[in-house]
C-alpha positions as CSV (number, residue, x, y, z in Angstrom):
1,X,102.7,94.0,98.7
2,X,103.1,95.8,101.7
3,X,106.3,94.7,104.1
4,X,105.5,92.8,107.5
5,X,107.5,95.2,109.3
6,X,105.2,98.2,108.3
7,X,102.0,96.3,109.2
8,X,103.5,96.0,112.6
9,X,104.9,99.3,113.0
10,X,101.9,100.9,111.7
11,X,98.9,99.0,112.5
12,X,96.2,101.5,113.1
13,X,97.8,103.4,110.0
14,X,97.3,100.6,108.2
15,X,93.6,99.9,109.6
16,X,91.8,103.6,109.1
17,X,93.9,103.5,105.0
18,X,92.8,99.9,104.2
19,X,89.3,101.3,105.2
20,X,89.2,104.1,102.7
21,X,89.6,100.9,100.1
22,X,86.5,99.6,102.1
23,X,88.8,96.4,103.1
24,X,87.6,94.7,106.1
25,X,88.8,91.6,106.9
26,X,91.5,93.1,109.3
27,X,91.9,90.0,111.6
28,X,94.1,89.5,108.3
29,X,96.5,91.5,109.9
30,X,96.7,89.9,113.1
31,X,97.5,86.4,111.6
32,X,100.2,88.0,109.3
33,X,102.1,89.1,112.5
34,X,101.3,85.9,113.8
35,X,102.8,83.7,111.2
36,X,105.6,86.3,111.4
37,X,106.5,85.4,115.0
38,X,106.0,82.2,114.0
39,X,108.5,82.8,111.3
40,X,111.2,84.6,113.3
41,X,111.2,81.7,115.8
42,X,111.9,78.8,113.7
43,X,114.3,80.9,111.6
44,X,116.1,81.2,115.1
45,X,116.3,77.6,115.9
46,X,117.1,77.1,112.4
47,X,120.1,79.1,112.3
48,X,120.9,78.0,116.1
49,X,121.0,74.2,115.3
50,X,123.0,75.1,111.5
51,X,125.6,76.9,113.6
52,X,125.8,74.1,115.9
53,X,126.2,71.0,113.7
54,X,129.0,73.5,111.8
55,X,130.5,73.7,115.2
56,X,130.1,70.2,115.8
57,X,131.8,69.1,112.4
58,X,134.8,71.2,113.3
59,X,135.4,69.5,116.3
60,X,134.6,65.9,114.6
61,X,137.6,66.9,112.5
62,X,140.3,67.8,115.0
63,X,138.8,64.8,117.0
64,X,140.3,62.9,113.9
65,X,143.3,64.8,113.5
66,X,144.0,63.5,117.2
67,X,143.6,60.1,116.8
68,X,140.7,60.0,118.9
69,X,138.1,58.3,116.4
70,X,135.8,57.1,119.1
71,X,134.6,60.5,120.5
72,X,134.5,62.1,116.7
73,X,132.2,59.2,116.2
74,X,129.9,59.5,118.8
75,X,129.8,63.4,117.7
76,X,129.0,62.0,114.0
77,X,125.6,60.7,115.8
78,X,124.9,63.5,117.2
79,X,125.5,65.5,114.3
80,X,123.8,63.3,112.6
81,X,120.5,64.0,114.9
82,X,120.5,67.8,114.5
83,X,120.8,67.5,111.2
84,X,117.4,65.8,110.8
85,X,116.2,68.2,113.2
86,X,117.5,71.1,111.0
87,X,115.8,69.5,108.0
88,X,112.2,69.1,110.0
89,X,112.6,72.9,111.0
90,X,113.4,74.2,107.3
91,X,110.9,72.1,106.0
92,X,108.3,74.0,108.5
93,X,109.9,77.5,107.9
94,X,109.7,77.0,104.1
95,X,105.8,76.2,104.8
96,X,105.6,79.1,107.3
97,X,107.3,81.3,104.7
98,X,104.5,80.6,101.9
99,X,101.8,80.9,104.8
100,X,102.6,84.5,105.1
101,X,103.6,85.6,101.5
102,X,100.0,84.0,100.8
103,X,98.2,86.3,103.2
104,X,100.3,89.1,102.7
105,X,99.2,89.2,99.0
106,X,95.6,89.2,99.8
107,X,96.1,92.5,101.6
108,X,96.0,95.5,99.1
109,X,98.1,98.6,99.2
110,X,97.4,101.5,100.7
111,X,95.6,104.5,99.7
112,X,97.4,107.9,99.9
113,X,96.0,109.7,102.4
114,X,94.6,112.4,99.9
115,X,92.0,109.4,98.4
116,X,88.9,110.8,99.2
117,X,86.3,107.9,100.7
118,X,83.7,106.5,98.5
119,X,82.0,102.9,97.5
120,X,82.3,103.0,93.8
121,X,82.9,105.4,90.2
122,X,79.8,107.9,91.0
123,X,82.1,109.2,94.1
124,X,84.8,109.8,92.7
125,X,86.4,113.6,92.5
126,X,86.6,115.8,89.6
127,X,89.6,117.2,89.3
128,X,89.5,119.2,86.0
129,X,87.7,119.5,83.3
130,X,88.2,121.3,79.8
131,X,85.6,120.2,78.3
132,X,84.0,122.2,75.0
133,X,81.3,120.4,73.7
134,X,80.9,119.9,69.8
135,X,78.5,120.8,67.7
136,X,77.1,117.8,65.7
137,X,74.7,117.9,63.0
138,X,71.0,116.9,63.4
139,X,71.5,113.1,62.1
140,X,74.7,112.5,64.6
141,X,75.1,109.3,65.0
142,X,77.2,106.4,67.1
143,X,80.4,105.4,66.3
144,X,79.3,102.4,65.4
145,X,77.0,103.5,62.4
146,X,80.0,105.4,61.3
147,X,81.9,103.0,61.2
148,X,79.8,100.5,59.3
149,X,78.8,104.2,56.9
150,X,82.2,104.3,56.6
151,X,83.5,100.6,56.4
152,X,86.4,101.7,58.6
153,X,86.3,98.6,61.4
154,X,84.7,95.1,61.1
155,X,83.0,93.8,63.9
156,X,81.0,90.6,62.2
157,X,84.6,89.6,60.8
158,X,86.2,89.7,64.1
159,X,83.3,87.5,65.2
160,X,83.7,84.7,62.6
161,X,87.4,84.7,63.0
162,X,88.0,84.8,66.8
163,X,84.6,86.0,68.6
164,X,83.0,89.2,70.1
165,X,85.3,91.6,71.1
166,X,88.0,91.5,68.2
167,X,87.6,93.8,65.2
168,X,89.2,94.1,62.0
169,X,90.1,97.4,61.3
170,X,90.4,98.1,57.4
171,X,91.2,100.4,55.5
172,X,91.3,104.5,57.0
173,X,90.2,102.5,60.0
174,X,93.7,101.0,60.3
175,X,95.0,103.7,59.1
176,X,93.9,106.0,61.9
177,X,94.8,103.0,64.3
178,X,99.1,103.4,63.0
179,X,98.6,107.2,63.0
180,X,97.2,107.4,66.6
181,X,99.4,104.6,68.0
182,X,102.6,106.9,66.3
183,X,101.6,110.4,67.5
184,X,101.9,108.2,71.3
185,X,104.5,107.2,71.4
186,X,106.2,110.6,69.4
187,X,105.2,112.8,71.8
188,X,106.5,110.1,74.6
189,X,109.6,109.7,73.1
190,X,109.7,113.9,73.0
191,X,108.8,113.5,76.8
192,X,112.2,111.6,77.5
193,X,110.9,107.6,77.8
194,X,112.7,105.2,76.0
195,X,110.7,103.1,73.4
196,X,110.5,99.6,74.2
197,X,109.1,97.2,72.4
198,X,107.6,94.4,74.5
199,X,106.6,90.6,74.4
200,X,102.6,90.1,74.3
201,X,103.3,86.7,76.7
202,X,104.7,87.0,80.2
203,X,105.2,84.0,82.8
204,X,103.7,83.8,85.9
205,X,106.5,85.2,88.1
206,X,105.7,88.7,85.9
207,X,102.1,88.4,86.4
208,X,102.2,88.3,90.0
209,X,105.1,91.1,90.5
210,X,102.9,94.0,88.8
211,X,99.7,92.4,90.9
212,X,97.5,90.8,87.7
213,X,97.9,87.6,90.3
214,X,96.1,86.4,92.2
215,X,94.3,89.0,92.3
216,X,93.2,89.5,88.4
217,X,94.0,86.3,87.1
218,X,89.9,85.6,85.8
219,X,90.2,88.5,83.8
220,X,93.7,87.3,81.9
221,X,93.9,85.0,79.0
222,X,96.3,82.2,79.6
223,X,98.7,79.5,77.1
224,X,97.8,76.8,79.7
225,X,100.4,74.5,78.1
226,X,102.9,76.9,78.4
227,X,101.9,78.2,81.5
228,X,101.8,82.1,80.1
229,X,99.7,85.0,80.2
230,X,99.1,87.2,77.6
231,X,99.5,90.6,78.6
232,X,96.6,93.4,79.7
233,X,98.9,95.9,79.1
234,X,102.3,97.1,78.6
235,X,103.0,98.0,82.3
236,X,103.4,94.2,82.7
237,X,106.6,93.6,80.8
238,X,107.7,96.8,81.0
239,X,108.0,97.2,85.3
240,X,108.8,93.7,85.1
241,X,112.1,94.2,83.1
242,X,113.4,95.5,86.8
243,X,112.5,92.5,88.6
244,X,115.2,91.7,91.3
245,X,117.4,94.7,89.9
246,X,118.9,96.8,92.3
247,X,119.6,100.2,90.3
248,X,122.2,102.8,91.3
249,X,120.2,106.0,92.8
250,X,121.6,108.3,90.0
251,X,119.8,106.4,87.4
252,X,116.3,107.2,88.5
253,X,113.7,108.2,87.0
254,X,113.8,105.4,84.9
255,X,111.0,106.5,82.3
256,X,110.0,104.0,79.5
257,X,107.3,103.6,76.9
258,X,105.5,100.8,74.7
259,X,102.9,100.3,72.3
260,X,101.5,97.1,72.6
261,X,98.2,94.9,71.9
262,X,96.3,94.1,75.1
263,X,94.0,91.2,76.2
264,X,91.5,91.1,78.9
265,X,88.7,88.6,79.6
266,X,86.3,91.1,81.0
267,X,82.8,90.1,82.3
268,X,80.4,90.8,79.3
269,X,77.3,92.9,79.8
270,X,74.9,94.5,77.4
271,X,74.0,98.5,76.8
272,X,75.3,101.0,74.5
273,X,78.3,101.1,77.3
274,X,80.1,98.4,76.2
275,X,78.9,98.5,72.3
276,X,81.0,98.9,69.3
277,X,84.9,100.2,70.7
278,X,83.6,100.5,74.2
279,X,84.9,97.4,75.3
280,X,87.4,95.1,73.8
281,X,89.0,92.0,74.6
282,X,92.3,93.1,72.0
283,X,93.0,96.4,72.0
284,X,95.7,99.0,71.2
285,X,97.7,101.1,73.6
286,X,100.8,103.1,74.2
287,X,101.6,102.6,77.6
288,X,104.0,105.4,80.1
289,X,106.0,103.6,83.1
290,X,108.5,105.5,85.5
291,X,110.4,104.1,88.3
292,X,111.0,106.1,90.3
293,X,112.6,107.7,93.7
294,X,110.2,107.8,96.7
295,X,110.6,111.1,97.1
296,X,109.9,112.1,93.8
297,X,107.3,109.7,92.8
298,X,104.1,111.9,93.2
299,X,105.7,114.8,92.2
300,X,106.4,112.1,88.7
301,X,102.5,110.9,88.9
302,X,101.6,115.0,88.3
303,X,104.1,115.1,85.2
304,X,102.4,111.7,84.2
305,X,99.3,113.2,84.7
306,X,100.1,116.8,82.4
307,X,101.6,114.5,79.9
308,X,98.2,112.7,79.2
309,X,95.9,116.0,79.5
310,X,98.5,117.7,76.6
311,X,97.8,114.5,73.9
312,X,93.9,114.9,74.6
313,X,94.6,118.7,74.0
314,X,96.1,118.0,71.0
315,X,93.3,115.6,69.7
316,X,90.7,118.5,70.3
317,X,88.9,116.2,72.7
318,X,86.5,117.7,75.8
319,X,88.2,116.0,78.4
320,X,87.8,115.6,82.3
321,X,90.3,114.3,85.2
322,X,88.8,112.2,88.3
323,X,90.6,111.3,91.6
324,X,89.3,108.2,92.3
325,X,87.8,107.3,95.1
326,X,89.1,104.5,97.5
327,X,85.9,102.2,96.6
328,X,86.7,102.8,93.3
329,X,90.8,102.0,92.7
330,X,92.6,98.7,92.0
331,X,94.4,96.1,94.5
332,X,97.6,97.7,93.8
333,X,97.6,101.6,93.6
334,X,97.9,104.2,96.0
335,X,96.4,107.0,93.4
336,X,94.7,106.9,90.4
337,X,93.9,109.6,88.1
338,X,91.4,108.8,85.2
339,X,90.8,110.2,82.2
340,X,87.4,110.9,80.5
341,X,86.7,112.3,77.3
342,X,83.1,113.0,76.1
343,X,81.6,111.2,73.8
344,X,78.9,113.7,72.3
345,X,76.8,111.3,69.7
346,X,76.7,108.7,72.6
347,X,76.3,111.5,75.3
348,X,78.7,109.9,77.8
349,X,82.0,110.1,79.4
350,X,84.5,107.3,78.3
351,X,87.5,106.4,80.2
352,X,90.7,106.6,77.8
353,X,93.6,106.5,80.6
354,X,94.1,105.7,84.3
355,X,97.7,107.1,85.3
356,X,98.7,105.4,89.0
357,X,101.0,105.9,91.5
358,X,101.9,102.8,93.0
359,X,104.7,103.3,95.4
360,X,106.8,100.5,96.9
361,X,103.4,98.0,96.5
362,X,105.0,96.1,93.3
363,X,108.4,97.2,93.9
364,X,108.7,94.8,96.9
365,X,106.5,91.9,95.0
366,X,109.1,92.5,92.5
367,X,112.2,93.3,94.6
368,X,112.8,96.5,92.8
369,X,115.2,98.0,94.3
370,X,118.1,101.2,94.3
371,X,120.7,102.1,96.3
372,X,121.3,105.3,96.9
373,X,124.2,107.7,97.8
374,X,124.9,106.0,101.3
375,X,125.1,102.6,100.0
376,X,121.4,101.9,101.5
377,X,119.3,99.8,99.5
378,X,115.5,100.9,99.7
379,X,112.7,99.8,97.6
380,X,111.6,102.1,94.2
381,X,108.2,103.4,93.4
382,X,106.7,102.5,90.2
383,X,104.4,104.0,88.3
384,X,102.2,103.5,84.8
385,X,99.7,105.5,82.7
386,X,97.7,104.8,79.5
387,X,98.9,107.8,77.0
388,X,96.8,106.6,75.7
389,X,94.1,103.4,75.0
390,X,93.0,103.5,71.4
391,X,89.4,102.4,71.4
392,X,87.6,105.1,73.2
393,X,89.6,107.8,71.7
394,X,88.6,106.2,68.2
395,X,84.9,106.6,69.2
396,X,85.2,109.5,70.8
397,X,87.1,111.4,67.6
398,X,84.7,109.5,65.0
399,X,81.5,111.0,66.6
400,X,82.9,114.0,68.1
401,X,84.1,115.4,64.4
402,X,81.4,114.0,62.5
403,X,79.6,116.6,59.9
404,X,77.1,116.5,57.0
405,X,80.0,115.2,54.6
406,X,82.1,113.0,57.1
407,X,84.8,113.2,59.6
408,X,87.4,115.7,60.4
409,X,90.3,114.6,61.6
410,X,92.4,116.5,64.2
411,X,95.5,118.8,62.8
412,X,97.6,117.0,65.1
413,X,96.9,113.8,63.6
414,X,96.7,114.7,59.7
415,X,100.4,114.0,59.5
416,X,100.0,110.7,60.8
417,X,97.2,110.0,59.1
418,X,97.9,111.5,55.4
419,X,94.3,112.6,55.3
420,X,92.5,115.0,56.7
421,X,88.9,113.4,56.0
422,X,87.0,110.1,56.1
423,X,84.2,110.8,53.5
């Protein structure tokens, strides 16, 4: 959430960035400014007519000590007047006060200013790209055939049980789900983040800090009774665990890390894009989140960044790295990287990770805060990454190291895994 006093400090800043994120409705702006005068006023005559009927009572009780009842009385009417007027005026600043936090989170953060301009995924920049393609066999097939060749997940189960969009896995299917979700968090843990396991339910205070509302609240399932939300991923709980903390400077980068199931009511479609472990509603994922010092953050985002690009090295996976474009990022990040490996039976790039930067935007939702070596207390930058999502890499690593007699599995993984083949 961005802070009033930027907006008005930095209001053609604000205009030409929320443009790259082809926002328009900037009269939005002008009425947050608006309901902040509004704001500032009443808190005025608020505190003016508080500080008065303190005043007043003071007097009322020397007036007493005195002996002179009849004057502290007709003070106690008085008092008694401002009072109700200082009731009426909170009762409007409390409605002026939601007024504005309501606008102010329909007005998304800011791009950084190196977010290249486009309407949507097919402008977005590529960054890097190390990608060698395999060599498949003549009969290459989907990951969904090999899966069924190989009994490894079970779709129709899933279906019976629950409904589209959560498998069984069985079998070396589950067993390559432990080993993947292992080797994550390892070489995370080797990387300096704490392990953290996480509650799959957050409340609604939670929800909103990290931006899922109102913003993404269709695409969440909800425990209505309970009035909970069952996470889309890790970086829920985990950023939330420094909600209203103020942490001493010295202390950041905070860097923690979670495996976790997600959930996420996504619009359904049909295509081979979204068959098989394209798209999920429960999936698997080892989540990265740093918070961080302002300074330091995007320097952070690039460590982030190397840290995903060395597990997809280690899987053997032709990979590629996109800056995406303002058209193309979420409410609440200033930069996203994705990442895309190559899915060669399919012959199509999947995303796997998106690794974000996004500064103060949830910090101040959250009121994450630090102080630092001058006693100041400033706002923290947070940051997340996938490292990584489970069901793409899956695919991608079924039909990418398919032969005539089966599947290779990656070195890196063998030791996870305690095979070497699925055959």
């Amino acid at each position: 959430m961005l802070t009033v006093a930027f907006i008005r400090e930095n209001k053609e800043e604000v205009i030409i960035r929320l443009g790259i994120k082809n926002f328009k409705n900037f009269d939005l702006l002008d009425e947050v400014v608006k309901l902040d005068d509004e704001r500032k006023t009443l808190q005025q005559t608020n505190d003016e007519t508080l500080a008065e009927t303190n005043a007043i009572a003071r007097e009322i009780g020397k007036l007493y000590q005195t002996g002179k009842a009849t004057e502290a009385d007709q003070l106690k009417e008085k008092n008694t007047e401002l009072k109700e007027k200082a009731r009426i005026v909170a009762e409007q600043l409390a409605v002026i006060k939601q007024t504005l936090l309501d606008k102010l989170v329909e007005i998304p953060n800011l791009p950084h200013i190196t977010v290249p301009r486009g309407r949507g995924a097919a402008e977005n920049l590529n960054v890097f790209e190390e990608a060698v393609m395999p060599k498949l066999p003549e009969n290459a097939k989907p990951h969904w055939d090999l899966i069924s060749q190989y009994d490894l997940i079970d779709f129709d189960l899933g279906n019976k049980v629950t409904g589209a969009g959560f498998p069984f896995y069985k079998g070396k299917g589950a067993r390559l789900q432990r080993a993947l979700i292992n080797f994550f968090i390892d070489k995370a843990v080797e990387a300096g983040y704490l392990e953290i396991q996480p509650p799959l339910l957050v409340n609604e205070a939670s929800a909103y800090g990290t931006g899922q509302l109102p913003d993404k609240e269709a695409q969440m399932y909800t425990c209505g009774l309970d009035n909970l939300y069952l996470i889309p991923t890790a970086e829920v709980p985990l950023t939330n665990i420094f909600r209203d903390v103020i942490l001493p400077e010295e202390q950041l980068p905070v860097k923690i890390t979670a495996y976790s199931n997600c959930f996420r009511r996504e619009a359904g479609s049909w295509g081979k894009h979204v068959r098989g472990l394209n798209r999920l509603h429960q999936f698997d994922k080892v989540e990265i989140v740093q918070i961080a010092h302002p300074d330091q953050s995007y320097e952070i985002l690039e460590k982030m960044r190397d840290h995903v690009t060395s597990l997809l090295r280690a899987l053997e996976l032709p990979f590629r790295v996109l800056k995406l474009c303002g058209g193309d990022m979420s409410f609440t990040s200033a930069l996203t990287y994705d990442f895309e490996v190559y899915s060669a039976a399919q012959q199509m790039w999947l995303e796997v990770s998106s690794t974000s930067n996004f500064e103060s935007f949830q910090a101040n939702r959250m009121k994450l805060r630090f102080k630092d070596k001058s006693g100041n207390i400033q706002l923290a930058h947070t940051l997340n990454g996938s490292a990584l999502a489970l069901p793409r890499i899956v695919a991608a690593l079924l039909e990418n190291n398919q032969t005539e007699n089966g599947i290779r599995i990656p070195k890196a993984l063998v030791p996870y895994t305690g095979f070497d083949f699925i055959g």
